[in-house]
C-alpha positions, 0 to 999 in steps of 0.5 A: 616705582609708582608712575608719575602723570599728574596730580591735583593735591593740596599744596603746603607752605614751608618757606624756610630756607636750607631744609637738609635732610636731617631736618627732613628725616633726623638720624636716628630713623636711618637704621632701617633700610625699607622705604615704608614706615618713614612718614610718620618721622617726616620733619620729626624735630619740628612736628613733634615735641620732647614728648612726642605730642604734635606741635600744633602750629607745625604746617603738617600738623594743621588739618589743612595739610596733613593729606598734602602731596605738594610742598612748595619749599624755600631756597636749598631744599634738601642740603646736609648728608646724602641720605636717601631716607630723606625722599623716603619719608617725604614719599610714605608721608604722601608728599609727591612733588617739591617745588623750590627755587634750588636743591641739593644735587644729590637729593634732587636726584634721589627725589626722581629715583623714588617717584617724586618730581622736584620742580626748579622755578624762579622765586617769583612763581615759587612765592606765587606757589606759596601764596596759594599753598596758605589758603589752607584746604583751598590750596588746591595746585594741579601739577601735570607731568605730560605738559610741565605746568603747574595750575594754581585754585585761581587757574593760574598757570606756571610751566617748568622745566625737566630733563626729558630722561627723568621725565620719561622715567618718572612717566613710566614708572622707571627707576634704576632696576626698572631701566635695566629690565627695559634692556632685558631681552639684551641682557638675556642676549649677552648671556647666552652669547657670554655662555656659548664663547666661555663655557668653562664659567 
């Protein structure tokens, strides 16, 4: 997994509320089961119509956004089915962090085991995040892992909150296989111990 230290990005408005992940990444994209080439179907049903021409007025379509890496979302990001193509997706567009008011448990944790940060803030910041993300290609946001704040193009300043576990893990580069090989001077340990007591195995 890619580390995560700090990014300056262009920041994209989407403030509906209740984004679930078939909005994010419909079903019938979920057959592979490799993380690359989900980008493109990214907000498919929104950004594309029955004849597969984009939908100009879609925010990612627009010139501004299509290299954004930061969307600043509205309440309940990531509702419906636990499908983890959805941080897939988001991640082979480009995008590397979602700020919104809440998510959805379960999609808020696929989002650190992929290498994005999902950032929580009050709705009065996120409408602020959301102010400077319509600036269009002037909506340029710095957000900094190391000392949780989040820099607006005016210089404004916004910090959040994030579990130290998942910070250290997102810092570092570490997803679940990466933690285990962390414990593999124990893990080699164990089985040499495990062979030695039970040979006949």
């Amino acid at each position: 997994m890619e580390k995560f230290t700090s990014l300056t990005g262009i920041a994209a408005p989407m403030p509906m509320i209740n984004i679930d992940t078939d909005m994010i990444i419909p079903k019938q994209f979920l057959k592979t089961i490799k993380r690359s080439g989900l980008g493109v179907n990214l907000f498919d049903e929104m950004r594309y119509d029955d004849d597969r021409n984009e939908i100009a007025e879609f925010v990612l379509n627009k010139p501004a956004y299509r290299n954004a890496e930061i969307l600043v979302a509205g309440d309940n990001f990531g509702c419906g089915s636990s499908r983890e193509h959805a941080p897939w997706a988001l991640l082979d567009f480009g995008i590397r962090v979602v700020v919104a008011t809440s998510f959805a448990d379960i999609f808020y944790n696929n989002c650190f085991k992929n290498g994005i940060l999902p950032i929580v803030l009050p709705q009065e910041d996120v409408d602020k995040l959301m102010d400077d993300a319509q600036r269009g290609s002037n909506a340029v946001v710095t957000v900094d892992l190391e000392s949780q704040t989040i820099t607006g193009p005016d210089g404004g300043c916004i910090a959040f909150e994030v579990d130290a576990f998942r910070k250290h893990c997102l810092l570092n580069g570490l997803d679940d296989i990466g933690l285990s090989l962390e414990k593999s001077a124990q893990i080699d340990a164990f089985e040499v111990a495990a062979a030695q007591a039970r040979p006949w195995v």
